[in-house]
N, C-alpha and C positions, 0 to 999 in steps of 0.2 A: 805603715805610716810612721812617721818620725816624731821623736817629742822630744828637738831639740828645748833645752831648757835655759834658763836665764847664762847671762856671760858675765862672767865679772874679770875688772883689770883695776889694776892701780900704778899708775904712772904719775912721778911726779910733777908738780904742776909747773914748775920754772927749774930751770939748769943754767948753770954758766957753758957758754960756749968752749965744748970739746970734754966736759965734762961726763965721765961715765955714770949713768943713773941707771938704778935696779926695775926692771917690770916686772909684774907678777900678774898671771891670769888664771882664771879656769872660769869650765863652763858646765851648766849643770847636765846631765846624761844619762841615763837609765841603764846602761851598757851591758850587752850579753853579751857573751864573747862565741858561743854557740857550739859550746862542748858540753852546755848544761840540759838538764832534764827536767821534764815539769813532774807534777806527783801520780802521774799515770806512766812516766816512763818516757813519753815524745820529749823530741829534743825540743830545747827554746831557739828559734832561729837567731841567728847571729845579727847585733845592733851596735854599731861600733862608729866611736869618733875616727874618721879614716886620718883627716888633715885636718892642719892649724898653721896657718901663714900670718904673719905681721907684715905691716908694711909702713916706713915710715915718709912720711911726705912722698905718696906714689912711687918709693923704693920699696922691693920686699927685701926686710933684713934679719927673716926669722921663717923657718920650713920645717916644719915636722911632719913624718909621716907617721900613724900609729896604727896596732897590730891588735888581735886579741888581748894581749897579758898586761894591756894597759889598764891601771885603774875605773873603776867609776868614776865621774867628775873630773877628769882629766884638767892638772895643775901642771902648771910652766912659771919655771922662775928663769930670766934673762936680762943679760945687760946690754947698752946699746949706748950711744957716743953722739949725747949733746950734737949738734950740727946747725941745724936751726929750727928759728919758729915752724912748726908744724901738726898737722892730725894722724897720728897714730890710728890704724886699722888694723882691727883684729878679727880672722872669721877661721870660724870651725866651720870642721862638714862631716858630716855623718855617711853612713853606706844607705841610707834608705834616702838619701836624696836631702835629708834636715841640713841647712844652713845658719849660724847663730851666728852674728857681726854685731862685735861693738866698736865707739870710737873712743880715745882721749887725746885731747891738745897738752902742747907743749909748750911752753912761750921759753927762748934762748934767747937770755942777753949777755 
């Protein structure tokens, strides 16, 4: 079962048109990467952020694919190019099927 955990982003809230602004996300994860072992010796099975897509006004403008040797809480810092008013969408997805989506708007003038 999955325990995708809380998502956090910070996008800034107004841009001048064409202007490059910083995103920053992560989202919280319990993450085994499934090389480990519990105190009897069995392995921990593997629990892992697979992807993380951004998408900006129904464009994807950010794709990541992640592996074992990723962190816990999987952090992304990216830049992305003012264009216009719109909702940012951000979703992780785990291998046990956990989905985490969050939104933030943008207002470009």
């Amino acid at each position: 079962m999955s325990r995708m955990g809380k998502a956090r982003v910070r996008v800034p809230e107004r841009a001048a048109r064409g202007e490059i602004v910083e995103i920053r996300t992560m989202v919280d994860h319990p993450h085994e990467s499934g090389f480990r072992h519990d105190d009897m010796g069995r392995p921990i099975p593997r629990h892992i952020v697979e992807s993380f897509t951004c998408s900006y006004s129904g464009r994807e403008i950010f794709r990541a694919r992640l592996h074992p040797a990723v962190s816990t809480n999987p952090y992304f810092m990216f830049y992305a190019v003012a264009t216009e008013t719109g909702e940012l969408v951000f979703t992780w997805t785990d291998d046990q099927g956990g989905v985490a989506t969050q939104t933030a708007k943008i207002e470009v003038t």
